[in-house]
C-alpha positions in Angstrom: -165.4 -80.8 -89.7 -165.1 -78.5 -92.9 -166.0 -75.4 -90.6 -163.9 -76.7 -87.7 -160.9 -76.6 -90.3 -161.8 -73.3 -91.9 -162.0 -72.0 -88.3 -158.6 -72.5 -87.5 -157.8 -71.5 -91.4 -158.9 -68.4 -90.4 -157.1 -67.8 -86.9 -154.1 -69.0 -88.4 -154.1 -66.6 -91.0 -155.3 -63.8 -88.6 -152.3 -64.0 -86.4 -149.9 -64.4 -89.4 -151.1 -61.3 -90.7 -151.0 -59.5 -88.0 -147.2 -59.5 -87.4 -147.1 -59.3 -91.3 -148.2 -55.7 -91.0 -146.1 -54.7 -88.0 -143.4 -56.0 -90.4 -144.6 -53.7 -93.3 -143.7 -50.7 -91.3 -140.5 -51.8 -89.0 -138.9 -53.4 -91.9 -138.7 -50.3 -94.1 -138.8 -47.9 -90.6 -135.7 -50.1 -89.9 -134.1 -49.4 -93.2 -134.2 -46.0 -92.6 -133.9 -45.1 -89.1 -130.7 -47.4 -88.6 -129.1 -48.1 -91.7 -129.9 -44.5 -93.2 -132.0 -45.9 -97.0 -132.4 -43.5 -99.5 -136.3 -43.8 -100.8 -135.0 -45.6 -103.8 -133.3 -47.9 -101.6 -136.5 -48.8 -99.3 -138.5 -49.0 -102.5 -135.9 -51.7 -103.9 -136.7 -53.6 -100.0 -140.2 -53.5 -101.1 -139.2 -55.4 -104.6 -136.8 -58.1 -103.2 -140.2 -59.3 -101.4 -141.9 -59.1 -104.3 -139.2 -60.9 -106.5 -140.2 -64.6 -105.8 -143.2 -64.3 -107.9 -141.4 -63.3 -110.7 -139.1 -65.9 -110.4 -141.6 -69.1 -109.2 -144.9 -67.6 -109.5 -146.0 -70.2 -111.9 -144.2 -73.8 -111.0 -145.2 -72.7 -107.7 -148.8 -73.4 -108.4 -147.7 -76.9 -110.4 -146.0 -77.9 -107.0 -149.0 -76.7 -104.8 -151.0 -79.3 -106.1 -148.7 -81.7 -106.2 -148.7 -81.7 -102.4 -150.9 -81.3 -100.0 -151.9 -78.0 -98.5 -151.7 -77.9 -94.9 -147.6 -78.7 -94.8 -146.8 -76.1 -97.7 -148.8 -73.5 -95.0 -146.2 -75.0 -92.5 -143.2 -75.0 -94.2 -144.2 -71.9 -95.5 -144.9 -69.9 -91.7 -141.9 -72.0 -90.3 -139.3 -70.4 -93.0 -140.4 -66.8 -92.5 -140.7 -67.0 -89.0 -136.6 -68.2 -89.1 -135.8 -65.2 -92.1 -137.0 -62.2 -89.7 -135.6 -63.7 -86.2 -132.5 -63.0 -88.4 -132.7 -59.2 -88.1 -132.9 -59.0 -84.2 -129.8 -61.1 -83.8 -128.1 -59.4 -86.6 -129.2 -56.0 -84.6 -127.7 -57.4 -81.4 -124.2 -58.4 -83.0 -123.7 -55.0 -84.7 -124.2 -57.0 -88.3 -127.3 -55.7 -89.6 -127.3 -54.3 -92.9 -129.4 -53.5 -96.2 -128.0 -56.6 -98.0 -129.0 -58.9 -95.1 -132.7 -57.0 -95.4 -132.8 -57.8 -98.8 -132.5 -61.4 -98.5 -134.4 -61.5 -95.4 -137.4 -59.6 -97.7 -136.5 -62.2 -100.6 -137.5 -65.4 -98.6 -140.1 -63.6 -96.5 -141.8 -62.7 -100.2 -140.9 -66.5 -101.3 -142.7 -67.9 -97.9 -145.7 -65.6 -98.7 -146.3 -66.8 -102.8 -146.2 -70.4 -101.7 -148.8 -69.5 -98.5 -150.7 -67.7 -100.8 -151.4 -70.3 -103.4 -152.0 -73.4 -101.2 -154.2 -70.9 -99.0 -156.6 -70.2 -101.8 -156.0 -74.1 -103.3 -157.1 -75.3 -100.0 -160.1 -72.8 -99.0 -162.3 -74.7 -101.3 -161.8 -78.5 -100.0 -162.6 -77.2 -96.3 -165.7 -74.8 -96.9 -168.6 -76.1 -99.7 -169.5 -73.8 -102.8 -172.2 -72.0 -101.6 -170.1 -70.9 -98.7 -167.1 -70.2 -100.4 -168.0 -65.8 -100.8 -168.9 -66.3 -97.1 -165.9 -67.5 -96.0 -163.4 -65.1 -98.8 -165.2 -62.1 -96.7 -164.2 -63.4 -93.5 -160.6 -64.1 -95.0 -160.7 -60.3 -96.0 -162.0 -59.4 -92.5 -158.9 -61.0 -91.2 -156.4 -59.4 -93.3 -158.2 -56.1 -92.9 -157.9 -56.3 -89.3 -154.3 -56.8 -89.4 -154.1 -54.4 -91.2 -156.1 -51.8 -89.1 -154.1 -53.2 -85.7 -150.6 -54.1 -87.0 -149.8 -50.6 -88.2 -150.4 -48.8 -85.2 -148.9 -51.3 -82.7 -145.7 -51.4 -85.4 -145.7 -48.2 -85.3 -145.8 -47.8 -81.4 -143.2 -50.8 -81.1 -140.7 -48.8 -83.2 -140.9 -46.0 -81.6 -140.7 -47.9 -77.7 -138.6 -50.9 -78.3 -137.1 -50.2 -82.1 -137.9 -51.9 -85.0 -135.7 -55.2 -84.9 -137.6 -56.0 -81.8 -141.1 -55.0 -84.0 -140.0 -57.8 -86.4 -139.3 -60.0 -83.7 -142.8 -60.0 -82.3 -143.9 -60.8 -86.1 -141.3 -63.8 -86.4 -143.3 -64.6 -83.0 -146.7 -64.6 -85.1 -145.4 -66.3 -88.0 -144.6 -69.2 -84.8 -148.4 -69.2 -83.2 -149.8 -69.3 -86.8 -147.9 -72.2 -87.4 -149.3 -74.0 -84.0 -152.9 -73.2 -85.1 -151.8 -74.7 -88.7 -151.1 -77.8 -86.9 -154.8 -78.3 -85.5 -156.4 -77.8 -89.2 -158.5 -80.8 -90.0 -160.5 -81.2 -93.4 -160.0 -82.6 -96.5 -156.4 -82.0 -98.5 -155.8 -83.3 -101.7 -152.7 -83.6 -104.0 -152.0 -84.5 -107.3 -151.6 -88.1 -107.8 -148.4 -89.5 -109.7 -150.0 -91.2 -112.2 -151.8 -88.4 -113.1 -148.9 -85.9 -113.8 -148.3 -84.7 -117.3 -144.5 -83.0 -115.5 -143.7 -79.8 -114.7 -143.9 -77.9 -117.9 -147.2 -79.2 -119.3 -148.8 -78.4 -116.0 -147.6 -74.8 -116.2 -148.9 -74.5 -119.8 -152.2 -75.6 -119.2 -152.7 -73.5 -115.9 -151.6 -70.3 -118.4 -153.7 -71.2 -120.5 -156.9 -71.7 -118.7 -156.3 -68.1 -116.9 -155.6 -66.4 -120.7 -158.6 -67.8 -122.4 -161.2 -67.7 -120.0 -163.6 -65.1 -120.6 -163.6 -64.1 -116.6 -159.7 -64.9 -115.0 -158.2 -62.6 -118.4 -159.9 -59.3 -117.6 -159.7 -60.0 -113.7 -155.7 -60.4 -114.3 -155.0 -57.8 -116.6 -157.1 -55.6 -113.8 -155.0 -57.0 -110.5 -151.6 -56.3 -112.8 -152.8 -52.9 -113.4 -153.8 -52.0 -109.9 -151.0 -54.0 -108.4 -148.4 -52.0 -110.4 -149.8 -48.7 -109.3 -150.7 -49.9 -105.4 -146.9 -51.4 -105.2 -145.6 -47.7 -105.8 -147.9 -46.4 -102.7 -147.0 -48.9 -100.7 -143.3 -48.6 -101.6 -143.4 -45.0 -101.0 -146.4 -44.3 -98.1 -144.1 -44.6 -95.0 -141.6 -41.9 -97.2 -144.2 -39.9 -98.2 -145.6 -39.9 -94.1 -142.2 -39.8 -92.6 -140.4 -36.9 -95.2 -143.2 -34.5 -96.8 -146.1 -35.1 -94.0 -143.3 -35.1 -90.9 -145.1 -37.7 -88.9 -143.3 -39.5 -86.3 -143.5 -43.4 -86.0 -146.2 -43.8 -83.9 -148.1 -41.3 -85.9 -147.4 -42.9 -89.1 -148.7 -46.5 -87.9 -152.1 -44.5 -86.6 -152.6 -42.9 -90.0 -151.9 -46.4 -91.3 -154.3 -48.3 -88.9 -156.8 -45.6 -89.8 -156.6 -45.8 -93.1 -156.9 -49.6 -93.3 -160.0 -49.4 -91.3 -161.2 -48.9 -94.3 -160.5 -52.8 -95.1 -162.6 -54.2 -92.6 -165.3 -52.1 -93.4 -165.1 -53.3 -97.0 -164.8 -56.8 -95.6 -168.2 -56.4 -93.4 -169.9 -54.5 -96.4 -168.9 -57.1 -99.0 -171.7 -59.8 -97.8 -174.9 -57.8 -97.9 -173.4 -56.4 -101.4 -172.9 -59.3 -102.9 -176.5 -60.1 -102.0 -177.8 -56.7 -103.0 -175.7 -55.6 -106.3 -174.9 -58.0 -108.6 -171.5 -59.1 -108.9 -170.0 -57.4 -112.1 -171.0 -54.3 -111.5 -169.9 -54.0 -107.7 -166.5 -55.4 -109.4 -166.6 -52.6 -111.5 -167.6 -50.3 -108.6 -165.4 -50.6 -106.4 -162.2 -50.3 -108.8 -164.1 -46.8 -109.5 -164.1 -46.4 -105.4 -160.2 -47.2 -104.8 -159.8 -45.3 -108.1 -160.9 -42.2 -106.2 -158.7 -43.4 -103.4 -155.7 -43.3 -104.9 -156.6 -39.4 -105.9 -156.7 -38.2 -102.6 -153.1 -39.4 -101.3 -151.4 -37.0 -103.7 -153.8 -34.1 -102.0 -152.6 -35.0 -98.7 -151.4 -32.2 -96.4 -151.7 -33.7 -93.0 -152.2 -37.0 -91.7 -155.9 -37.2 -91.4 -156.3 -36.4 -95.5 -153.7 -39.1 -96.2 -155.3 -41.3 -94.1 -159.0 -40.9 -95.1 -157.4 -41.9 -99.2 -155.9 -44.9 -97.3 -159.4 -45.6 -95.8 -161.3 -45.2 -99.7 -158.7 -47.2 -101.2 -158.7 -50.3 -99.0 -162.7 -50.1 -98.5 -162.7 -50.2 -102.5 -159.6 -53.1 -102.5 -161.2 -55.5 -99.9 -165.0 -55.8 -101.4 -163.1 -56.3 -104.9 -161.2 -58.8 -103.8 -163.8 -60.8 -102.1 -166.0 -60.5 -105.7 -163.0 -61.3 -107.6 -161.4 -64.2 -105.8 -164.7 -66.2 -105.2 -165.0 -65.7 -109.3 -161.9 -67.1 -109.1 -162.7 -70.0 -107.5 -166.2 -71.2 -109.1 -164.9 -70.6 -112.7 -162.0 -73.1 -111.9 -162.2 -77.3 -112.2 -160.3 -78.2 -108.6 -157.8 -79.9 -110.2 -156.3 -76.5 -111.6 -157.2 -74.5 -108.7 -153.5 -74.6 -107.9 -152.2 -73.5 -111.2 -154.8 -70.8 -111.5 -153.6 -69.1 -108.2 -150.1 -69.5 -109.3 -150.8 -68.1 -112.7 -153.1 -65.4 -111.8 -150.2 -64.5 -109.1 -147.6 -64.3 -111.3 -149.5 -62.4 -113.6 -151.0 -60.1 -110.8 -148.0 -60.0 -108.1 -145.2 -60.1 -110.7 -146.0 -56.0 -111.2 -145.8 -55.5 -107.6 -141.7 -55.4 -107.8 -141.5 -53.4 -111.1 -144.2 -51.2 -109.7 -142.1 -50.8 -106.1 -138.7 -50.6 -108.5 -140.0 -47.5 -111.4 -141.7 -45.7 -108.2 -138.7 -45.3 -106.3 -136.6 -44.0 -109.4 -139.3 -41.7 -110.3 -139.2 -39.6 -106.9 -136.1 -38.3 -107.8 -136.7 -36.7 -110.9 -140.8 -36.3 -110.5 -141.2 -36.4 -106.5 -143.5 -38.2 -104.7 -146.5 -36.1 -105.0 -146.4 -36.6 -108.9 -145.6 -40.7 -108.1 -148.7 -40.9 -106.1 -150.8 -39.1 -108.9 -149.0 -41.2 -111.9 -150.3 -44.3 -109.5 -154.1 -43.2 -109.6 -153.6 -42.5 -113.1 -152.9 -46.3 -113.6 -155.0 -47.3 -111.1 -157.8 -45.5 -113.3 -157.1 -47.5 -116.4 -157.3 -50.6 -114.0 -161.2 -50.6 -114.7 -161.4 -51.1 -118.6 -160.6 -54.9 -118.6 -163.5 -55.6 -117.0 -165.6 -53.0 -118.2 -164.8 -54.0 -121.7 -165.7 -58.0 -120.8 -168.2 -60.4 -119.7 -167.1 -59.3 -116.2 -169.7 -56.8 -116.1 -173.0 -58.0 -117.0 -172.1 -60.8 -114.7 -175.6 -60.8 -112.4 -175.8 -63.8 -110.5 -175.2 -62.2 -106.8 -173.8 -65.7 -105.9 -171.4 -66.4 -108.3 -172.8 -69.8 -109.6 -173.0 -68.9 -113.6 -169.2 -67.9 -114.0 -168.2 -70.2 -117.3 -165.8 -72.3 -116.9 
């Protein structure tokens, strides 16, 4: 039964994803092609998405557990499914505009946090521990596959059918993940009443967990790092591809698919690593390996060099998130699964929006080029949490020593 549900977990999340990454290129692509966004102005797209975590990241995690996790997936699929068949209408009647983006991006961002958290909350009630790096790989194989297809087929939607009818088709997605949602069977837990401390308390105690453990502290002040610098790239890439590389849509979404190929290669890889390297120092690894990533988008001249840094980057992303989120979620009592999610979120995700926000007003004055170097610079620095912890002379290949 705990497979069956984590089956259709993972086909859920599959098809969500999917549409999400047609979305991450017709939704700025839109911006720009009909209402004419300055790369500040798409940047600023990128951060009302983002925004949500600064502003709920951490009750969300309180509420998470509070209910249970299969309807907060619903709820959450059903809302941005009805935020982006918003933009096709608004495209029809002539009443599309950045403002109406921005909101649409706002509760789109607000449907993802709360997804996110009860996804990872609920991962460890279907699948047992000794499974639980098993199935964050496959997870990661999902999301790296959307992110190898959804580009391209964006990209060649745009360009056939224009982008409001790209975000349509991922509206569409956001509907079919919710159907497979429904068929979800496994255990699901929530807080019980009696034992609620309220809102405040919870959130305390969730921060504090994540800032004194000797494992989540370095692992978040890592993500925040790398998130800040990543949220600039991905802010700026379709900029970057469209106004200094002059690639077309369909040619952007390739370069896009074929650097995220490097994703699912990460996600494939990131089994037989964990069983061959031990687990901090192929942490440590591959922030070195999306590290060197990040160096070669700056370099690019043509679509295949921008690509190949897309491909090193999201190889080196994918195998550390697999390592980092399974630490994640043996170190933690299930009880405060939840509010660690939340937490480490809001710590992580909340630089996502500044990130998107300073790399936008830097192009002006810097240009992109020195944006995208500043952004490996940071992504460099990423690695000394870590480096400087108990993170890396971690050495059981399974996980099972973390302290909690």
């Amino acid at each position: 039964m705990r497979l069956l549900g984590f089956r259709n977990l993972f086909f859920a999340q599959t098809l969500s994803l999917l549409g999400t990454q047609i979305t991450l290129l017709a939704l700025p692509l839109a911006a720009l092609l009909l209402l004419d966004a300055s790369a500040a102005q798409v940047s600023l797209l990128a951060a009302a998405e983002y925004a949500p975590i600064l502003l709920f990241g951490l009750p969300a995690g309180a509420w998470v557990e509070r209910m249970k996790k299969r309807p907060v997936l619903l709820i959450s699929d059903a809302a941005r499914a009805i935020a982006l068949g918003v933009v096709p209408v608004a495209y029809l009647l002539d009443m599309l505009t950045l403002p109406l983006l921005f909101v649409v991006a706002f509760v789109v961002g607000l449907g993802t946090l709360f997804f996110d958290v009860a996804q990872m909350s609920y991962l460890p009630l279907l699948l047992p521990e000794d499974q639980l790096a098993d199935g964050n790989a496959k997870l990661e194989g999902s999301r790296s596959f959307a992110q190898l297809a959804g580009p391209s087929a964006g990209g060649a939607l745009v360009a056939l059918v224009t982008a409001p009818v790209a975000i349509l088709v991922d509206a569409l997605s956001y509907l079919g993940s919710f159907v497979l949602l429904l068929f979800v069977k496994g255990r699901d837990t929530a807080t019980p009443p009696a034992e609620r401390q309220g809102l405040g308390k919870e959130i305390a105690e969730g921060v504090r967990f994540v800032i004194g453990h000797p494992v989540l502290r370095p692992l978040a002040l890592a993500d925040a790092a790398a998130n800040f610098a990543f949220a600039a790239v991905l802010a700026l890439q379709v900029v970057f591809a469209a106004d200094d590389l002059h690639l077309g849509a369909t040619a952007i979404g390739i370069v896009l698919a074929v650097g995220n190929a490097g994703g699912l290669v990460g996600a494939v890889l990131s089994g037989k690593l964990s069983e061959r390297v031990p687990a901090g120092p192929l942490l440590i690894g591959s922030i070195v390996l999306f590290t060197v990533g990040a160096a070669v988008l700056p370099l690019a001249t043509d679509a295949w060099t921008f690509g190949l840094g897309l491909f090193v980057v999201y190889l080196g992303v994918v195998v550390y998130n697999v390592v980092s989120v399974t630490m994640r979620q043996l170190a933690t009592p299930e009880r405060l699964l939840g509010r660690m999610n939340a937490t480490l979120r809001f710590i992580e995700w909340g630089t996502l929006p500044l990130g998107a926000v300073v790399g936008g007003l830097l192009v002006a004055p810097l240009g992109i080029r020195t944006v995208l170097w500043l952004a490996a610079g940071v992504c460099a620095l990423s690695v000394l949490p870590p480096l400087l912890s108990p993170v890396r002379s971690l050495k059981n290949n399974q996980l099972q020593e973390v302290p909690a």
